[in-house]
VOMARTI-253835 format. One record per residue: residue number from 1; residue in one letter; x, y, z of N, C-alpha, C in turn. Coordinates in steps of 0.02 Angstrom, whole numbers, plus 50000, padded with zeros to 5 digits. Each point is the difference from the previous one (the first is absolute). Example, Ala and Ser with C-alpha at 12.3 -4.5 7.8 and 13.67 -1.06 7.14 Angstrom:
! residues 2
[1, a, [50660, 49716, 50390], [49955, 50059, 50000], [50045, 50060, 50000]]
[2, s, [49982, 50053, 49964], [50042, 50059, 50003], [49961, 50055, 50037]]
***
This chain:
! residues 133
[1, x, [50867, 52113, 46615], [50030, 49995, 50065], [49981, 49934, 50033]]
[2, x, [49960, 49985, 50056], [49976, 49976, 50033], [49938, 49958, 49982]]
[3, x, [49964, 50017, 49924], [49929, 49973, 50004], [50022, 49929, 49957]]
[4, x, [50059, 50006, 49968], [50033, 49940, 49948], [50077, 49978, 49983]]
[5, x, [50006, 49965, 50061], [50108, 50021, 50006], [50015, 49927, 50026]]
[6, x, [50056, 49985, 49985], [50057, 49924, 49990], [50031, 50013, 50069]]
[7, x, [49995, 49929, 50039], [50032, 50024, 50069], [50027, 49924, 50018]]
[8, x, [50057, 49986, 50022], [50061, 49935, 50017], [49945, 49986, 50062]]
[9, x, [49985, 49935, 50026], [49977, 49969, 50055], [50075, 49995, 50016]]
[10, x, [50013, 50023, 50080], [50048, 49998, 50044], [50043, 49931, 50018]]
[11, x, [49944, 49952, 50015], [50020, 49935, 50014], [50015, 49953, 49955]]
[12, x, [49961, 50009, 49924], [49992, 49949, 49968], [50035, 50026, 49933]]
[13, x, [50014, 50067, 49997], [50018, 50045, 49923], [49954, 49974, 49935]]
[14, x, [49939, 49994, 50034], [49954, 49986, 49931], [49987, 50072, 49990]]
[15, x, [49978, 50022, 49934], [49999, 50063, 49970], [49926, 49994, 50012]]
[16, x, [49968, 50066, 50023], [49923, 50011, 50016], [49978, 50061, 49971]]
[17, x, [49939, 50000, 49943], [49982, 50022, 49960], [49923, 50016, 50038]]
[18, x, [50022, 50079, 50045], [49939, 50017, 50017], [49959, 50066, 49971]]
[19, x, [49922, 49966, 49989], [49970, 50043, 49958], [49925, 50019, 50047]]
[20, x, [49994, 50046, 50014], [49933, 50055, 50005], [49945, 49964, 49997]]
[21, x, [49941, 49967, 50002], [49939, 49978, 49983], [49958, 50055, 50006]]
[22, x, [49959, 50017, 50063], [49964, 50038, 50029], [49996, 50023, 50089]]
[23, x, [49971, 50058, 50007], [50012, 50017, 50044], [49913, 49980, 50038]]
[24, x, [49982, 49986, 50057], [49927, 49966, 50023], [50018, 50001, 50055]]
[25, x, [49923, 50040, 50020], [49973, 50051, 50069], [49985, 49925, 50031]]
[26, x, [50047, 49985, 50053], [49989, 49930, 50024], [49944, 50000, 50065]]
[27, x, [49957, 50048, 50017], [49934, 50016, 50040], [49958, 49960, 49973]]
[28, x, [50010, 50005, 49916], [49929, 49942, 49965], [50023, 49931, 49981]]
[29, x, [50067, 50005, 50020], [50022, 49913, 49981], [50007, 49942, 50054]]
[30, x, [50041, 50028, 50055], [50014, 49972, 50061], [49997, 50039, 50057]]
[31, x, [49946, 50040, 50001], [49981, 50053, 50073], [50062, 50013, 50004]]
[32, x, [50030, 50042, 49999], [50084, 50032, 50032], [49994, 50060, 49969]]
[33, x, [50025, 50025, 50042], [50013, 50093, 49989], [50053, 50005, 49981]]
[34, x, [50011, 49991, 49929], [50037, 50017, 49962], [50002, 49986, 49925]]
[35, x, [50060, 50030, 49945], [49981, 49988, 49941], [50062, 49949, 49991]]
[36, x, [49997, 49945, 49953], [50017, 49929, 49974], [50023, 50038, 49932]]
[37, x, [50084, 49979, 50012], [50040, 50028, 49920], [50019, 49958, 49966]]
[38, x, [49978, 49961, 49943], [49990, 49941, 49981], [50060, 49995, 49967]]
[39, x, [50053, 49935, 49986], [50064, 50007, 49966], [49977, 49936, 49975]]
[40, x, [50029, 49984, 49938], [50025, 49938, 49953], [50079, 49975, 50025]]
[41, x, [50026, 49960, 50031], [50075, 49982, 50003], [50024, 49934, 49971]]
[42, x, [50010, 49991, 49933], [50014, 49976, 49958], [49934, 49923, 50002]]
[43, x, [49951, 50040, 50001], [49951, 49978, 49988], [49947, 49967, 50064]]
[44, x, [50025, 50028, 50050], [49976, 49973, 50066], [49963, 50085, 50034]]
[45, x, [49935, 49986, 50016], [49988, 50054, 50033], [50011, 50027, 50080]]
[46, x, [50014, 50064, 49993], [50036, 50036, 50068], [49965, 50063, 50003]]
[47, x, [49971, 49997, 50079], [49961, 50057, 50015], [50048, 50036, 50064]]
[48, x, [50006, 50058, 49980], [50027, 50072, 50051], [49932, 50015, 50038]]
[49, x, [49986, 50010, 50064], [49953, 50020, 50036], [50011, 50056, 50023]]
[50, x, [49985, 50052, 49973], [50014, 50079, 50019], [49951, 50030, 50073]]
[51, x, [49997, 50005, 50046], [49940, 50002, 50048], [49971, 50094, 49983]]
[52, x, [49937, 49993, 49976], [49966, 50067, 49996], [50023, 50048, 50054]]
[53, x, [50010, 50003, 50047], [50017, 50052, 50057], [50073, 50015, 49958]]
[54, x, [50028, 49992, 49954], [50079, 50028, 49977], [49971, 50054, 49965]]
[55, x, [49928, 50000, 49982], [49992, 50051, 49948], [49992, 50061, 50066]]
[56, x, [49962, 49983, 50042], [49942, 50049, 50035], [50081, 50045, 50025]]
[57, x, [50062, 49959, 50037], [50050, 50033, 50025], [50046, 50037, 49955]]
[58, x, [50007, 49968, 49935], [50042, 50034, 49962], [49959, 50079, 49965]]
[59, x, [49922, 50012, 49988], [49971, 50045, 49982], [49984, 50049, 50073]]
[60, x, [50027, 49963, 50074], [50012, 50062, 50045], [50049, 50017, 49996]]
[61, x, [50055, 49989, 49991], [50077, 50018, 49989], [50009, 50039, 49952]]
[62, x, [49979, 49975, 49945], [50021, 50040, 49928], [49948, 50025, 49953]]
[63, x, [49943, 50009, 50028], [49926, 50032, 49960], [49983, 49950, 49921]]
[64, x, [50048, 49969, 50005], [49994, 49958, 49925], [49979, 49945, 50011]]
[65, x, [49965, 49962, 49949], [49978, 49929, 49996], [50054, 49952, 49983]]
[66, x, [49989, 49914, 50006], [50030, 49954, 49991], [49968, 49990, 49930]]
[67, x, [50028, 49999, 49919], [49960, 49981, 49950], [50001, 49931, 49988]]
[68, x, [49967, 49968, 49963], [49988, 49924, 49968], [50078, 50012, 49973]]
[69, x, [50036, 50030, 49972], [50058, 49980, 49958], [50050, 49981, 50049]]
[70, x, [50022, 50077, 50056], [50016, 49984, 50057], [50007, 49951, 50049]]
[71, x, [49936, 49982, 49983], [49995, 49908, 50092], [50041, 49961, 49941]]
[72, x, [49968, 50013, 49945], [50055, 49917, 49956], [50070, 50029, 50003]]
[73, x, [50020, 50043, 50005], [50101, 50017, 49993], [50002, 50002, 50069]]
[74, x, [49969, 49999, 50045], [50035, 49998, 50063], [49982, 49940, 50012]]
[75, x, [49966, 49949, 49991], [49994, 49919, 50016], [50036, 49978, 49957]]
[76, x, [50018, 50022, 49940], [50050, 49954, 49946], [50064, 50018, 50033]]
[77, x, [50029, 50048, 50030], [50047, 50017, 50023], [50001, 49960, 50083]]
[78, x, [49957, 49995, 50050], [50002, 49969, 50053], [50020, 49897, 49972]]
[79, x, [49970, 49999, 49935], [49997, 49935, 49987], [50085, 49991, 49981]]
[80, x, [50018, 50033, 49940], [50094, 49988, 49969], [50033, 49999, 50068]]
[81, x, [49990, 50041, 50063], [50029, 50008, 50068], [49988, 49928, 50012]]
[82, x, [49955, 49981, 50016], [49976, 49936, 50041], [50042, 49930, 49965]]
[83, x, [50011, 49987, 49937], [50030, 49951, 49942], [50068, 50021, 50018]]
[84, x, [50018, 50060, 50001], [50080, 50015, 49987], [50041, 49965, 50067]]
[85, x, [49950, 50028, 50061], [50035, 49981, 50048], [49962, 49934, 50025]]
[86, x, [49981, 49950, 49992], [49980, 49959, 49995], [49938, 49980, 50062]]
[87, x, [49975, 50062, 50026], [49917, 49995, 50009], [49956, 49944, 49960]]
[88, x, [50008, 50014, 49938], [49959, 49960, 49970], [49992, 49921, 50005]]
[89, x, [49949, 49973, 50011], [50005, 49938, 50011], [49936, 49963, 49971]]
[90, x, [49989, 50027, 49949], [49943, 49985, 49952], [49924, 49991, 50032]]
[91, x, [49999, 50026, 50050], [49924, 50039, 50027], [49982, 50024, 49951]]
[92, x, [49932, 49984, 49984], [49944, 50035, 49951], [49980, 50083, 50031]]
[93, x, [50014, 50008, 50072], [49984, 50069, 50011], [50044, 50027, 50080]]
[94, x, [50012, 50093, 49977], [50039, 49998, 50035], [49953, 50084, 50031]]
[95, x, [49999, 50010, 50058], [49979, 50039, 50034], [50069, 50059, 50020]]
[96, x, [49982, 50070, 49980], [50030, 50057, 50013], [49988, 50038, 50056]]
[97, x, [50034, 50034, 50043], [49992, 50034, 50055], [49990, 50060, 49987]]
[98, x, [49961, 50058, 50047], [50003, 50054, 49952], [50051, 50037, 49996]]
[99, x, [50047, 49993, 50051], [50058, 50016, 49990], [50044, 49995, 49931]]
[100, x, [50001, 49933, 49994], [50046, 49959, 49922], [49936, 50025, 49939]]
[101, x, [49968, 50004, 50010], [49977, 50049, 49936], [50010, 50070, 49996]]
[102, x, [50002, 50029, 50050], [50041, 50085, 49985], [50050, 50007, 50016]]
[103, x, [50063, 49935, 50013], [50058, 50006, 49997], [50006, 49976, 49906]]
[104, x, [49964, 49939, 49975], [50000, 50008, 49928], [49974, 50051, 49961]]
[105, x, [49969, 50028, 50016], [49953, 50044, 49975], [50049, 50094, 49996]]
[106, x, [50032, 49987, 50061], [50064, 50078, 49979], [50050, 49964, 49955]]
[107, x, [50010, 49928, 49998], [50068, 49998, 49967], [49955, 49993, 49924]]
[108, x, [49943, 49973, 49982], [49983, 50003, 49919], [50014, 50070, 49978]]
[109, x, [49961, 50052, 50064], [50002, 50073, 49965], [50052, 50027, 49984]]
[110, x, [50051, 49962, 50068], [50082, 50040, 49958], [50029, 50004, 49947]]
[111, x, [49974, 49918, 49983], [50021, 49991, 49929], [49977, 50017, 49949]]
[112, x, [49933, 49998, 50007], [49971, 50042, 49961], [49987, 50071, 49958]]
[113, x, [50004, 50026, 50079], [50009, 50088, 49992], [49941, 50016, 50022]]
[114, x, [49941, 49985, 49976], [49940, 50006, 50003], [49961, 49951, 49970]]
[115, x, [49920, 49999, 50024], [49953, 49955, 49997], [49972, 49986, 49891]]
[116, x, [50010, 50054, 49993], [50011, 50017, 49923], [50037, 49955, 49960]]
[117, x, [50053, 49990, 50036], [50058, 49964, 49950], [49973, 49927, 50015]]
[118, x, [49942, 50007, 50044], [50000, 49899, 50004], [49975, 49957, 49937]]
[119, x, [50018, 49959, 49985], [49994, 49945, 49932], [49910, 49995, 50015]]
[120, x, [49974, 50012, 49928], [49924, 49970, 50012], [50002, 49917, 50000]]
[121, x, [49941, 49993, 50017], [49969, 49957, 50025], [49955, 49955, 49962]]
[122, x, [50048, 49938, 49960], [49956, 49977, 49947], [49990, 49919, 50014]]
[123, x, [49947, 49974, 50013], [49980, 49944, 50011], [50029, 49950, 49961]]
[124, x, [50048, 49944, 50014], [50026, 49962, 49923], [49946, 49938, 50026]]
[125, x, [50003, 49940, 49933], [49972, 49956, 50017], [50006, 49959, 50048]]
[126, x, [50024, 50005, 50056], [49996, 49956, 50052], [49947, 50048, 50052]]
[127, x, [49989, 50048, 49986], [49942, 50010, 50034], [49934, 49973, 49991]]
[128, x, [49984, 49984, 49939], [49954, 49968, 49982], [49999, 49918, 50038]]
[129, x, [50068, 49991, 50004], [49989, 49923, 50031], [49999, 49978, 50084]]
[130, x, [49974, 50053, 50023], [49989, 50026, 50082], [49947, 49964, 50011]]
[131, x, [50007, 49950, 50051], [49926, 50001, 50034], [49976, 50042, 49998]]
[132, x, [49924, 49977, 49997], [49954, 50059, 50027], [49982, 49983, 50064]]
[133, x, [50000, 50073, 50033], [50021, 50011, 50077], [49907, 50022, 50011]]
***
């Protein structure tokens, strides 16, 4: 779905080949309350800033947790949104509201069905070529 998918840049129709890195509790990287959803975009790195309070509201609402597989399909999905309609403007990082994460976050599950059907979660080599944070 979302953790490794081909998406048209709006302005420029370059083809963007975005891939998953890792997901990093950004409290120990850059003090911020929140977790950092690391993307590869055709070889340039792109961070989703998920703010921790999406978890605390979405587990009062719906007794369920936000999983590691989860924040990456709902930031890979906030990201194809952001490129398609031409948000994107090659910022290395992009900050989520908690709103726009549980407005992404019902539309992954729709598609989904459930949290079950989400694609695991496999580190390719460009995670390895991450700063270390």
């Amino acid at each position: 779905m979302y953790e490794d998918f081909q998406v048209t840049d709006r302005w420029t129709g370059e083809s963007l080949h975005c891939r998953w890195t890792a997901n990093v509790v950004a409290i120990s990287t850059r003090h911020a309350d929140a977790v950092d959803i690391l993307f590869d975009v055709n070889e340039r790195p792109v961070s989703i800033a998920l703010p921790c309070i999406a978890w605390v509201e979405y587990k009062k609402r719906t007794g369920n947790a936000i999983t590691d597989a989860l924040a990456a399909q709902i930031a890979g999905r906030y990201l194809k949104q952001a490129v398609e309609t031409g948000y994107d403007n090659g910022r290395e990082m992009y900050t989520m509201t908690v709103d726009e994460v549980l407005e992404h976050l019902d539309a992954v599950l729709h598609e989904v069905g459930h949290t079950s059907n989400l694609p695991t979660l496999v580190p390719g080599t460009a995670a390895e070529s991450q700063p270390n944070l």
